[in-house]
C-alpha positions, 0 to 999 in steps of 0.5 A, spaced: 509 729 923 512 727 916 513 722 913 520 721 911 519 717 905 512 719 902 512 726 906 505 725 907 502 728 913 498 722 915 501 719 921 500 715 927 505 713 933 505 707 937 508 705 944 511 699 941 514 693 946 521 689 944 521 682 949 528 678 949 530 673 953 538 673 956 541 668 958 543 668 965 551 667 963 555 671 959 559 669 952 566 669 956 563 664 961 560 659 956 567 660 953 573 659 959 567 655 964 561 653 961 563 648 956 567 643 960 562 644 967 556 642 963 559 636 961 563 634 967 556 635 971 553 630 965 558 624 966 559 625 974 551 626 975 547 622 968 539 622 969 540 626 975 542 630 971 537 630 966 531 630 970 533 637 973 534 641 967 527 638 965 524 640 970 527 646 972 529 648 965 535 655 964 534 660 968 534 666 962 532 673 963 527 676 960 528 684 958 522 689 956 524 695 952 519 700 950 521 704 942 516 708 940 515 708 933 511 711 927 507 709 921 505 713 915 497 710 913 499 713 906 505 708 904 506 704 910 512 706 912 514 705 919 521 709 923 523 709 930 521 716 934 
């Protein structure tokens, strides 16, 4: 393998994991629903209310992708495979 930049030949690969987190809802429930049930929860449940989302906290999703990835040891230079 090559390095596109420096075309040394001098390159390693690594299995790389990229982490994010989702949110349980999408932007279009945010937008027609969210917004107006969050609020009305607060008002009609209050400390109730609080005291749940603190101990329960958001229900998020977390995905895992793996990218493969090179890196020239003579310039740094590092691209996806």
């Amino acid at each position: 393998m090559v390095c596109p930049k420096c075309h040394s030949g001098n390159v390693n690969t690594t299995v790389v994991s990229d982490v994010k987190m989702k949110n349980k809802h999408g932007a279009g429930y945010w937008i027609f629903i969210g917004w107006w049930w969050e609020l009305i929860k607060f008002v009609v449940f209050g400390w109730i209310y609080l005291i749940i989302k603190l101990v329960v906290g958001k229900k998020k999703k977390i995905v895992t992708n793996q990218i493969t990835m090179a890196v020239c040891q003579n310039c740094g230079y590092s691209w996806k495979i």
